[in-house]
One Martini backbone bead per residue (centre of mass of N, CA, C, O) as a GRO file, in nm:
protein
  126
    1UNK     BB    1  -2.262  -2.567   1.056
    2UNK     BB    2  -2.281  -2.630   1.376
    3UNK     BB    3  -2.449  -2.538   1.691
    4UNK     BB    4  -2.217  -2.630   1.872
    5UNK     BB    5  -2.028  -2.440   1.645
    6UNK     BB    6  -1.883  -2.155   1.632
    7UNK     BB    7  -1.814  -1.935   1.425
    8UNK     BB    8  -1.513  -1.771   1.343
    9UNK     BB    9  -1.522  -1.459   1.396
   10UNK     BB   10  -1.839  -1.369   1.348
   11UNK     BB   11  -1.814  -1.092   1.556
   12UNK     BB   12  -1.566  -0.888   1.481
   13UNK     BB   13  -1.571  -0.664   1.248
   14UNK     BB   14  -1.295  -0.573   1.109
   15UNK     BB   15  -1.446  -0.310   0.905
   16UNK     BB   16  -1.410  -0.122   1.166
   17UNK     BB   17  -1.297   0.157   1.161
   18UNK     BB   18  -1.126   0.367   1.377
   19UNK     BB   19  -1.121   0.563   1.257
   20UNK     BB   20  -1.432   0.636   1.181
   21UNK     BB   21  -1.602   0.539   1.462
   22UNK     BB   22  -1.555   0.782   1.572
   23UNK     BB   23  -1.796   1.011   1.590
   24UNK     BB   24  -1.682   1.259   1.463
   25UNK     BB   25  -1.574   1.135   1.228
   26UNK     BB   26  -1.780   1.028   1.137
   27UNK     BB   27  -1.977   1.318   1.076
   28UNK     BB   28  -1.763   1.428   0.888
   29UNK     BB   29  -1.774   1.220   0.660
   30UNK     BB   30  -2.088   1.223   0.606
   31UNK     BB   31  -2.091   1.515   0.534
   32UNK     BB   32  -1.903   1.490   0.326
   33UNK     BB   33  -2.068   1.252   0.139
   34UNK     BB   34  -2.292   1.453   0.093
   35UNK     BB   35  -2.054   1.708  -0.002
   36UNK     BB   36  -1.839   1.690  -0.235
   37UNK     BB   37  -1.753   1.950  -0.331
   38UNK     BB   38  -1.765   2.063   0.014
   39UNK     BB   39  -1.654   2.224   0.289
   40UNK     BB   40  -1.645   2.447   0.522
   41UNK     BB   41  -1.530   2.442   0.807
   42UNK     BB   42  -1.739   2.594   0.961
   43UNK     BB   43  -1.992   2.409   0.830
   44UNK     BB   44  -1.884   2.161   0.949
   45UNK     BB   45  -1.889   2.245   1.254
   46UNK     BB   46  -2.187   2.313   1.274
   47UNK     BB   47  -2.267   1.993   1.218
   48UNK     BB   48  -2.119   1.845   1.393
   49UNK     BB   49  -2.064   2.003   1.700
   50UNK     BB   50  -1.786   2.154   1.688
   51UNK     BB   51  -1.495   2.273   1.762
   52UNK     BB   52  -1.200   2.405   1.631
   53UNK     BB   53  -1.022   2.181   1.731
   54UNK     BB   54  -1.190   1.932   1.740
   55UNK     BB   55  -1.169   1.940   1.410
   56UNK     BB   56  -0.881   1.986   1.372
   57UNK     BB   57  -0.838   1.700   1.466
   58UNK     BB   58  -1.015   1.527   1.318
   59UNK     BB   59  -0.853   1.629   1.014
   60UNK     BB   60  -0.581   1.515   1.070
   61UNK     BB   61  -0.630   1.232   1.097
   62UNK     BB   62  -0.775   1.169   0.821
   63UNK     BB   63  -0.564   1.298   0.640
   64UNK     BB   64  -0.348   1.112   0.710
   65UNK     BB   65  -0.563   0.861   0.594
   66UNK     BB   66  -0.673   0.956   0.344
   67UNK     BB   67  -0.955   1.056   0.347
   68UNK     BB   68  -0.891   1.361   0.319
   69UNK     BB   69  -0.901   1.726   0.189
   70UNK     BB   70  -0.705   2.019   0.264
   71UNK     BB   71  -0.771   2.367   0.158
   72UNK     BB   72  -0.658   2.688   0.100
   73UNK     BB   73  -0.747   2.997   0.081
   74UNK     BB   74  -0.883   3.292  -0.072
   75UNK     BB   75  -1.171   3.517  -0.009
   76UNK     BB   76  -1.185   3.844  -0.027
   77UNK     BB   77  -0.933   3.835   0.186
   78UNK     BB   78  -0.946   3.551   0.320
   79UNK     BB   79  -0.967   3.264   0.474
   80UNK     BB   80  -0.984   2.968   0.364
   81UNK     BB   81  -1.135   2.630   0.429
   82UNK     BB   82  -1.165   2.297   0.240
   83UNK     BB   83  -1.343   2.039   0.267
   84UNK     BB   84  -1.248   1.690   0.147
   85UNK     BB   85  -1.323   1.407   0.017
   86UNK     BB   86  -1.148   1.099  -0.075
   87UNK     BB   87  -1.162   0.814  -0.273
   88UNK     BB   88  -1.061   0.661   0.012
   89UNK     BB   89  -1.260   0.753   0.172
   90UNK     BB   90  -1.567   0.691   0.003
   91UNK     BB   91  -1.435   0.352   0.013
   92UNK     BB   92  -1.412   0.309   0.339
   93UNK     BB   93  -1.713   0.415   0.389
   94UNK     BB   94  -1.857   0.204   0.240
   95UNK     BB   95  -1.699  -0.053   0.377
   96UNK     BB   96  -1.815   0.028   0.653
   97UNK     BB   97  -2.130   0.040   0.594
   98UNK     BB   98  -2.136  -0.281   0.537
   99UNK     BB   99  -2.063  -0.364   0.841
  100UNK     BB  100  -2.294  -0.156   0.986
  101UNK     BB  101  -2.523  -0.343   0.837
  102UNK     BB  102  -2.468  -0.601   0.982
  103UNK     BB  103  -2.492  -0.544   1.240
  104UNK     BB  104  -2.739  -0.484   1.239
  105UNK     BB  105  -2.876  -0.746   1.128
  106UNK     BB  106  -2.754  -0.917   1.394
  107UNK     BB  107  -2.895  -0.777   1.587
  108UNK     BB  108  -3.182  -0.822   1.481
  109UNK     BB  109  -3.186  -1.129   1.468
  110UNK     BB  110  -3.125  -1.173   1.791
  111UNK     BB  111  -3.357  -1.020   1.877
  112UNK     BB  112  -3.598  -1.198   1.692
  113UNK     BB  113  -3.497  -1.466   1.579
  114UNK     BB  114  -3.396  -1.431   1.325
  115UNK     BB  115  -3.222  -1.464   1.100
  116UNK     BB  116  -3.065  -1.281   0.811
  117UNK     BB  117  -3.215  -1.306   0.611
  118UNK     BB  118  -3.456  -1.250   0.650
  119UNK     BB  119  -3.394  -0.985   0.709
  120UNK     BB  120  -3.258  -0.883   0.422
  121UNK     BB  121  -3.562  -0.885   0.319
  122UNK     BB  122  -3.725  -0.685   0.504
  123UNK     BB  123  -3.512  -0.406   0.464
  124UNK     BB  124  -3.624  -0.435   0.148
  125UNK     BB  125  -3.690  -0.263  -0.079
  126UNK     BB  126  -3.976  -0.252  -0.304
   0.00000   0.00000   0.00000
């Protein structure tokens, strides 16, 4: 590719999933992918920093989107709610951070003049 024609597309991040990409959404994605075996709603509410309707309503946006699922149960005749990443949240989420990992390079290589390889290689652990 020559200097004088920029690659077409080339800083698009089309992987940029607008489901994930919105704060409290990764949040709970990233807090579930920490927690395989799930966590409680109360628990869940309170690493992401959400109220109850605002955990609400971005757990069924993700869950619409089968990234999550939703369990409801009683323990003790209490009512739980357990929230669970699913294999397609796991992997979806997996390709996000794969694309903001890009732009992470691309931005220190602007930053910095430096290729993207070279930033790629200084990146890697020992």
């Amino acid at each position: 590719m020559s200097k004088d024609k920029p690659e077409s597309g080339r800083f698009a991040y089309e992987g940029l999933d607008r489901i994930i990409h919105e704060k409290a959404r990764l949040s709970v994605l990233t807090s579930l992918v920490a927690h395989p075996k799930g966590l409680l709603f109360g628990t869940l509410k309170d690493l992401c920093g959400l109220t109850d309707g605002n955990l609400s309503r971005h757990l069924q946006i993700l869950q619409e989107a089968d990234f999550v699922e939703i369990v409801k149960s009683f323990e003790h005749n209490r009512p739980q709610t357990t929230c669970r990443i699913t294999s397609n949240g796991r992997k979806r989420y997996i390709e996000y951070l794969r694309v903001l990992e890009q732009v992470v390079h691309d931005a220190a290589a602007g930053a910095t003049k430096e290729t993207p390889e070279k930033i790629r290689r200084n990146l890697k652990p020992a």
